[in-house]
N, C-alpha and C positions, 0 to 999 in steps of 0.2 A: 504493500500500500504506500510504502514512504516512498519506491522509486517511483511510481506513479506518479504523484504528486510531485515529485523531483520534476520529471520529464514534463507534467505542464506547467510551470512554472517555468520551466528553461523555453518554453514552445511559445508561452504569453512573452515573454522578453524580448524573443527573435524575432516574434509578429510583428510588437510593439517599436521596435528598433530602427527600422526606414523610414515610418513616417517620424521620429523623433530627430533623426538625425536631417530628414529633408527640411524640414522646419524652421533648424538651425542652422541650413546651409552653410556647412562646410567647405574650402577655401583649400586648394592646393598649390604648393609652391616651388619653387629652386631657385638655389641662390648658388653663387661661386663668387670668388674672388683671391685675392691674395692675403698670405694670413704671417702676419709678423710677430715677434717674440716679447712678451709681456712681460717682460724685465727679472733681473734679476735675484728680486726679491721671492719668486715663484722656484725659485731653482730649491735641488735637493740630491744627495751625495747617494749614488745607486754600487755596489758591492757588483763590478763583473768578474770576479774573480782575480784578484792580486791588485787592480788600479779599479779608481771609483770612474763614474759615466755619471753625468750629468746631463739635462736636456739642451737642446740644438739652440746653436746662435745666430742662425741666419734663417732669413723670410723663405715660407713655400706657399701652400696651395691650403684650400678651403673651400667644400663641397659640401651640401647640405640640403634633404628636401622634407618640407614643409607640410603640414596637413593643420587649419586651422579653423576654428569651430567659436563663433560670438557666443556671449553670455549675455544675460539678462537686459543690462547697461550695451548700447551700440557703441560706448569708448573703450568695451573692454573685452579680453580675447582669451581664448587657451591654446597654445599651438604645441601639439608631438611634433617631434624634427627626427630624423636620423642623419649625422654628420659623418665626415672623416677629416680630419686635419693632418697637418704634413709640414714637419720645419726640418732645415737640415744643418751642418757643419761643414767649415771642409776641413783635411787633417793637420798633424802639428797644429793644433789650438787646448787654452788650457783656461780654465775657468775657477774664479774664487769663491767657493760659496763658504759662506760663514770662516769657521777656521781652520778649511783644507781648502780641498782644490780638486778639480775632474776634466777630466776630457770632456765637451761635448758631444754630442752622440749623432755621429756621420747619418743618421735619420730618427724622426722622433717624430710619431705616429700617433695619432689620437682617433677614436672611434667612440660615438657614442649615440646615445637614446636618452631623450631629452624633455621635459616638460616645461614650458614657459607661461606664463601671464602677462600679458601687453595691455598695456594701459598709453590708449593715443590723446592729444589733447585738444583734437578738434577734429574729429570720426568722420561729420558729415562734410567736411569742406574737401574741396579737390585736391588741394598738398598737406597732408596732415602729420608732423612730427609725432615720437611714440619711444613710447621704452619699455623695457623686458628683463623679467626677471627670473631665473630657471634654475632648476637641477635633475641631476639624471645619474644615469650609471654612464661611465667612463673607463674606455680598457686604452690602456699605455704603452707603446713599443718601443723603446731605447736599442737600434742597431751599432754597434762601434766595432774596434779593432785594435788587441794590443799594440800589437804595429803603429806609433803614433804617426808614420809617415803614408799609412795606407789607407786608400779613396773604398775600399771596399768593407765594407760593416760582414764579422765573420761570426760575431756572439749577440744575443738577444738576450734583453732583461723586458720582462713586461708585467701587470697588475692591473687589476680591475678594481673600482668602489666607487664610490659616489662624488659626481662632479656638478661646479657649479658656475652658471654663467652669466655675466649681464651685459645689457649694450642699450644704443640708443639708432633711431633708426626716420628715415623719413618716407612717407607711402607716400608716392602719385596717384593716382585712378584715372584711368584711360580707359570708359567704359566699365566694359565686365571683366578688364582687367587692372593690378594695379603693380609697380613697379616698384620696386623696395629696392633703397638705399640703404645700408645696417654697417654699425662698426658696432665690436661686442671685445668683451673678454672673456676668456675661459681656462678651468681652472681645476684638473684634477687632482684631490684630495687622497689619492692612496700612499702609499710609501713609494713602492717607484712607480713614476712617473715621468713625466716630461717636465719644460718650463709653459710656464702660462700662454696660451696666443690670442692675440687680439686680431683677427681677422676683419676686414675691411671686403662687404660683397656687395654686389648689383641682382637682382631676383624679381622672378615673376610670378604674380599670384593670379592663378586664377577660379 
């Protein structure tokens, strides 16, 4: 009798599901742009076995698509993301965090699953500024190479846990679609890890 009852209760949700979510018209998106290194302060001392690895010091890439859903209020928002981020090194580099010191890491990979809340401050106008506040799980890829003089990443240290992100951003609307401008920062919180990136992208929502 109780899986019974399981199964229409699961059957009343899946009913009730399309027209809940048609209602709410949900909002699909992608963004890219380039994504640069978030200072210093965000760095942290990774164990590759006999020399520490630290995250990357130079600018890469930033990819990210978008699924977004109004609330109650038209100035305010939920968005799931799934990202990748990408900074790199080149070799012979050497970096100070606190009171040692690490190679940064020839690629430093970020991948995540995201939750935000966007709060714009003028929803119904045609250019509307906005900002966003989030966290998610966050997995980490530090590649390097004893070799301080080798281009080629031979060891992996990685970790996953809970990251967290914010930024500010400006929507156009061009019709039924709208054009996002977004700089952010982001920030995973496990042990190893990368350094923080603050990605600069261009995206379309439609």
């Amino acid at each position: 009798m109780s899986r019974r009852l399981l199964f229409l209760r699961v059957l009343t949700v899946l009913c009730a599901a399309p027209p809940l979510l048609a209602a709410q018209r949900p909002r699909f998106g992608i963004a890219a742009g380039k994504s640069f290194v978030g200072g210093g302060d965000s760095r942290t001392l990774v164990d590759a076995g006999g020399f520490n690895v630290t995250g990357a010091d130079q600018a890469g890439f930033h990819i990210r698509g978008v699924v977004e859903v109004p609330l109650n209020s038209a100035a305010f928002a939920f968005r799931a993301e799934v990202f990748y981020n990408t900074l790199h090194s080149r070799p012979n580099s050497v970096a100070i965090v606190g009171g040692g010191s690490g190679a940064p890491a020839l690629y430093d990979r970020t991948f995540g699953l995201a939750g935000s809340f966007v709060a714009s401050l003028n929803s119904p106008a045609r250019v509307s500024p906005y900002f966003q506040l989030g966290a998610g799980a966050f997995t980490s890829r530090l590649g390097t190479n004893p070799d301080p003089q080798s281009t080629q990443p031979v060891l992996t240290r990685g970790g996953m846990g809970l990251g967290l992100q914010t930024g500010v951003g400006l929507r156009v609307r061009a019709g039924k679609r709208s054009v996002l401008l977004e700089w952010r920062y982001g920030q995973a919180l496990n042990n190893t890890r990368g350094v923080g990136f603050m990605p600069l992208t261009l995206g379309v929502m439609f």
